[in-house]
matplotlib code that plots the C-alpha trace (Angstrom):
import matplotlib.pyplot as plt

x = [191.2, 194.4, 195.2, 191.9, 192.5, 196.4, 195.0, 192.2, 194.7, 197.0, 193.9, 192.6, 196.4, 196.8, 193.3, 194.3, 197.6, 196.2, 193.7, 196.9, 198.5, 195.9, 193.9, 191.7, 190.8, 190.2, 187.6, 186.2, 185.7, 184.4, 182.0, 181.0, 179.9, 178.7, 176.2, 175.5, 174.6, 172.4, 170.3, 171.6, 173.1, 175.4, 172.8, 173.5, 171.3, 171.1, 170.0, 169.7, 173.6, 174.8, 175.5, 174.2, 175.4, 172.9, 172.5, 169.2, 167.4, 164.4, 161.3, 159.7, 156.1, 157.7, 157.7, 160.9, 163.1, 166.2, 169.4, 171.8, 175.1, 177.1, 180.3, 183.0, 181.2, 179.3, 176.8, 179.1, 177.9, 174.4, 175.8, 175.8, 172.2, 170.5, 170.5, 168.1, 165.4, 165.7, 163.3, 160.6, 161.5, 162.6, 165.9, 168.1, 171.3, 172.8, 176.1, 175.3, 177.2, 180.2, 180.9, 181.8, 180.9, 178.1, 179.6, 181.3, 179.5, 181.3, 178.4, 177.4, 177.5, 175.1, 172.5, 169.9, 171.2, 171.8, 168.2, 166.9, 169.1, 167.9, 164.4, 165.2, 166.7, 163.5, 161.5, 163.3, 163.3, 159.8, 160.2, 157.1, 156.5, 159.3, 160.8, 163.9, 166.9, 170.1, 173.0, 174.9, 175.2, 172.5, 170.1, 171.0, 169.7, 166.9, 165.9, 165.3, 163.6, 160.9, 160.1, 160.1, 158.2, 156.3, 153.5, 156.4, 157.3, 156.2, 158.6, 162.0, 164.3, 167.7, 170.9, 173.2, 171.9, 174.0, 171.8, 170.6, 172.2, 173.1, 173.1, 176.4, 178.8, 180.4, 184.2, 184.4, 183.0, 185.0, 188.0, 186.9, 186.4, 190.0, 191.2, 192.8, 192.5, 189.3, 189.4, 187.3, 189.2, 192.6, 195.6, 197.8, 197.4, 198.0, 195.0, 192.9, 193.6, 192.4, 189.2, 188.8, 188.9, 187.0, 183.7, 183.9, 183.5, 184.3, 185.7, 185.3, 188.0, 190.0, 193.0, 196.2, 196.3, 192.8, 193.3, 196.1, 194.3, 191.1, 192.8, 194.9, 191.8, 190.6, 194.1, 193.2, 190.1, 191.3, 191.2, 187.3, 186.2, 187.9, 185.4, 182.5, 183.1, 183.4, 180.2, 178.6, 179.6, 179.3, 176.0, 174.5, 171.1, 169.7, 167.1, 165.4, 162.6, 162.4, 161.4, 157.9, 157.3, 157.8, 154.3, 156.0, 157.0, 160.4, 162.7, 165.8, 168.4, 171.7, 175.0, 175.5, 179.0, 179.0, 182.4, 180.9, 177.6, 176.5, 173.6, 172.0, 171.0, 168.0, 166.5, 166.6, 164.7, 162.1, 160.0, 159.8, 158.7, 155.3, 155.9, 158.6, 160.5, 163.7, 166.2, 169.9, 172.6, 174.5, 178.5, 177.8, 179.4, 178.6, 177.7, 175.5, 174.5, 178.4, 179.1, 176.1, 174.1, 172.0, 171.1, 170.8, 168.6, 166.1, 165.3, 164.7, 162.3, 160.5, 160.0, 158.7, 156.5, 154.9, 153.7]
y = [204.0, 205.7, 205.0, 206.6, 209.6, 209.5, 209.4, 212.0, 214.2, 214.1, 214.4, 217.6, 219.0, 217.8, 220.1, 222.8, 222.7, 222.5, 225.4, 227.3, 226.9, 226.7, 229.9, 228.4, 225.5, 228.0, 229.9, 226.7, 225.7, 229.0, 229.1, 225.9, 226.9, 229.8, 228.2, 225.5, 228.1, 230.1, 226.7, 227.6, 225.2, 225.7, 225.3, 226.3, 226.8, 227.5, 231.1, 231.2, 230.6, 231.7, 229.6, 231.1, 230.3, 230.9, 229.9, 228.5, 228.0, 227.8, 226.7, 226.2, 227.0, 230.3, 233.8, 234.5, 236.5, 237.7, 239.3, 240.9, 241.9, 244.6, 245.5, 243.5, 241.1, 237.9, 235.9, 235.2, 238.8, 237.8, 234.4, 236.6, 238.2, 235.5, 232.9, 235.2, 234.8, 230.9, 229.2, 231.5, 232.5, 230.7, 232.3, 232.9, 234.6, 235.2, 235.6, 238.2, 237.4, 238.3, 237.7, 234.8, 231.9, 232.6, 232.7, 236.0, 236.8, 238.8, 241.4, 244.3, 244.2, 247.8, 247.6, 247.7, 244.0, 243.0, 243.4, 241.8, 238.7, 238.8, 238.8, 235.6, 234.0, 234.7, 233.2, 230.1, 229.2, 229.9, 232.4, 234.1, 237.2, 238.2, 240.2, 241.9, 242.8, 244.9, 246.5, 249.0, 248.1, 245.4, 247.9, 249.6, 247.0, 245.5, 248.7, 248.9, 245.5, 246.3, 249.6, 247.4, 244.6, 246.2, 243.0, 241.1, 242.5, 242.5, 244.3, 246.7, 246.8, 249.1, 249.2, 251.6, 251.6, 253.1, 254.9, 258.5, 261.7, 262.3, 265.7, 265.7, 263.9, 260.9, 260.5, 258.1, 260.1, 263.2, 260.4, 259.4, 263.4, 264.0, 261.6, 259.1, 255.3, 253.7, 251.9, 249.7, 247.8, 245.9, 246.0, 244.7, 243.4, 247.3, 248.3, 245.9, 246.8, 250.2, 248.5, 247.1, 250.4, 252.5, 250.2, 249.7, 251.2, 248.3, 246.0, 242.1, 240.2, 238.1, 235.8, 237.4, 234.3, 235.1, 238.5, 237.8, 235.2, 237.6, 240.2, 237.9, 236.8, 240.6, 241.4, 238.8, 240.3, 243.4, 243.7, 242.2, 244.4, 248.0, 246.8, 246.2, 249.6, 250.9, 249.9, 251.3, 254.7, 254.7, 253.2, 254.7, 254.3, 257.3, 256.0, 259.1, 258.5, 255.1, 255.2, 257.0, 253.5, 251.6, 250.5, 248.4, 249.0, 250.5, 250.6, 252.7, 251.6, 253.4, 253.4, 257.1, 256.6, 255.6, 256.7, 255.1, 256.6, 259.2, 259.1, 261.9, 259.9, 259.4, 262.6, 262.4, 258.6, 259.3, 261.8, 259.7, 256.3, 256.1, 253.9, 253.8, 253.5, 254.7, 253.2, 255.5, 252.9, 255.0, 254.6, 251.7, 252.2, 250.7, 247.2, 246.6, 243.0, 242.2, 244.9, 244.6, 241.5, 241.3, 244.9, 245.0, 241.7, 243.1, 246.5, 244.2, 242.2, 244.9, 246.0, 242.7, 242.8, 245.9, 245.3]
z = [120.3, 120.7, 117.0, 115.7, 118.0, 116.6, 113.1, 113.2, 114.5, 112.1, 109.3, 111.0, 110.8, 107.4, 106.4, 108.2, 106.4, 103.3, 103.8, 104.9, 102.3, 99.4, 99.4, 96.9, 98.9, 102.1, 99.5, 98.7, 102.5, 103.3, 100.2, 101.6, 105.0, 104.2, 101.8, 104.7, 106.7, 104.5, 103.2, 99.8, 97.1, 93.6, 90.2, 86.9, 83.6, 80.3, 79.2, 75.1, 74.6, 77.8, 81.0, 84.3, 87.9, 90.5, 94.5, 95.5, 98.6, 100.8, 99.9, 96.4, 97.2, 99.0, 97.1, 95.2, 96.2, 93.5, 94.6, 92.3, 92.6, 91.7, 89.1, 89.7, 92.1, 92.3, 94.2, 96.7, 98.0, 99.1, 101.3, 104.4, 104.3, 102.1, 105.9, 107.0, 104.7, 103.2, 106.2, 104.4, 101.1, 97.7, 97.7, 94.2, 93.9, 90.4, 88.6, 86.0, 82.5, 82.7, 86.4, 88.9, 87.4, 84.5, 80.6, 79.4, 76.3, 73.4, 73.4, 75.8, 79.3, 79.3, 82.1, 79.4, 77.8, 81.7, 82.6, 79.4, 80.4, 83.6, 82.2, 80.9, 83.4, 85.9, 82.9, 82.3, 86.2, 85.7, 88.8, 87.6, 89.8, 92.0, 94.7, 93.4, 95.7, 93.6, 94.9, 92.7, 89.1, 90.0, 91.8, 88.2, 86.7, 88.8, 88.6, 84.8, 85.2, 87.6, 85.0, 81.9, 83.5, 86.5, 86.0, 87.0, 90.1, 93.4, 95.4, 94.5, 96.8, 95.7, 98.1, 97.2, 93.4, 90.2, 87.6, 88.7, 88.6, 92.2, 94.1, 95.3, 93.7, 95.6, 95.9, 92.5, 90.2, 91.6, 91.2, 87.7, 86.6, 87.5, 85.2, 88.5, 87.9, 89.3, 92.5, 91.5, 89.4, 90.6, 89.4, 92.2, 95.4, 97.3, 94.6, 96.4, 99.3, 98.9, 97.4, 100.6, 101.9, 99.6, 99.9, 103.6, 107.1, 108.4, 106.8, 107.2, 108.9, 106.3, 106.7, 104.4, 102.5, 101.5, 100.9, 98.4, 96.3, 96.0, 95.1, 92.4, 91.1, 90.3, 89.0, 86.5, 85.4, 85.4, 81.6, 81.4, 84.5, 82.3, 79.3, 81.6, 82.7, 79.8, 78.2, 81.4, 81.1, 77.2, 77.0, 80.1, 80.8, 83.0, 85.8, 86.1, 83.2, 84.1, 88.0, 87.5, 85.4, 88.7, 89.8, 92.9, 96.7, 96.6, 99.1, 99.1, 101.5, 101.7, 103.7, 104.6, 104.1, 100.9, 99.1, 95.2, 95.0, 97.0, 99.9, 98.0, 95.3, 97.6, 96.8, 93.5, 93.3, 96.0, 94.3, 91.2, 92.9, 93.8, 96.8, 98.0, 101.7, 102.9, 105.5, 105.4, 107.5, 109.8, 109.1, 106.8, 103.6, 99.8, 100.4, 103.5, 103.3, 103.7, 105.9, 108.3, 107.0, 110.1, 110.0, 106.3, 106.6, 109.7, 107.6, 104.2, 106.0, 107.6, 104.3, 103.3, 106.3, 105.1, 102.3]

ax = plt.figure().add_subplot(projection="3d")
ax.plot(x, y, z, "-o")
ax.set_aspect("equal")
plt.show()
């Protein structure tokens, strides 16, 4: 006995060397657990010629429910809020081409070609009609879906979306207008940082080891993320003409302190959705399902509940 207890010992020191000093394997770990947690498993499938990685959970007889991430982001975003809803809900969580896992195709990474991709994702899961759930560039995008496809849709729900013309301008675009580099895209470890920083209130608590390797791997898509970005602005694709389209429940759920896309884009996407609902997160900033998943999670479902 004294052996075994000698020998796990020294394996449980040995792992939590090797987390300690392998950032990679303490993402993996963490990945791990967090899918564990949120009834979620790894998949990947074929799209035309592209290769898409997706989460999956709950049950298959449930309704669908389709989370999107934003610019520079992946899946990985959804781990936090997406436990909440697997014991009732089929559950998918997507890397959009060009991000996390899912192929990097040569061609545009416009919201227009996003949401046709998506479309054929949903399609060859055979998805049918589902919920859709987009922060940022993916409330852009989901966005765009749910006006090109509104038979396909049962519910739109838009955190902190990209695509209208807001009222006042938030701090990025004010950034961007002035000609200073965008903080949304890393270029060292202190740029990260002040990532961290500009999407948050409160930030989530992350070991420095951590920290570091996250922020290497954005350094190193640094290059990728400028293009994305670029086609973005250059091919824009207003929402405005698109939201009267919308034929679905809608809601609009916001942090108020937002510092990438203002609150006030609220007022300009209300009028123009026929149904639509609208939670504003006090001192929650641009990503609320990491932020506050629980909260973020409780005021999704009491959408869901309504409708």
């Amino acid at each position: 006995m004294k052996k075994l207890l000698i020998g796990l010992v020294t394996l449980l020191a040995a792992l939590a060397a090797t987390l300690y000093f392998s950032p990679a394997a303490l993402m993996a770990t963490a990945r791990f657990v967090e899918c564990q947690l949120a009834g979620l498993s790894a998949h990947s499938t074929t799209v035309g010629d592209l290769d898409i990685a997706y989460y999956e959970g709950g049950p298959a007889s449930g309704e669908t429910l389709v989370m999107v991430h934003g610019f520079g982001a992946n899946k990985d975003n959804w781990l936090r809020m997406a436990r909440y809803f697997t014991d009732r809900y089929r559950v998918i969580a997507l890397d959009l081409p060009g991000f996390g896992d899912s192929s990097r195709p040569a061609g545009s990474y416009d919201v227009g070609t996003q949401a046709e991709r998506l479309a054929s994702f949903i399609a060859t899961l055979g998805a049918g009609k589902v919920h859709l759930v987009g922060n940022s560039m993916g409330g852009h995008i989901v966005a765009l879906y749910a006006a090109r496809y509104p038979q396909l849709v049962r519910s739109l729900a838009l955190f902190d979306n990209a695509g209208v013309t807001a009222p006042h301008k938030s701090e990025l675009y004010e950034r961007l207008e002035r000609g200073d580099a965008n903080p949304l895209i890393v270029g060292s470890v202190a740029d990260y940082n002040q990532l961290m920083n500009f999407v948050f209130v409160e930030k989530p608590p992350m070991p420095d080891s951590l920290k570091r390797y996250l922020a290497e791997q954005s350094m190193a898509n640094r290059e990728h993320y400028q293009q994305v970005f670029q086609h973005l602005v250059q091919r824009y694709v207003p929402l405005e003409p698109e939201l009267p389209k919308i034929t679905a429940p809608t809601l609009l759920l916001w942090g108020d302190r937002d510092r990438v896309l203002d609150v006030s884009s609220i007022e300009v996407m209300k009028p123009l959705l026929g149904k639509s609902s609208v939670v504003v997160m006090k001192d929650c900033g641009h990503v609320p399902m990491i932020e506050r998943p629980a909260e973020t999670a409780a005021h999704y479902q009491a959408f869901l509940d309504s409708l």
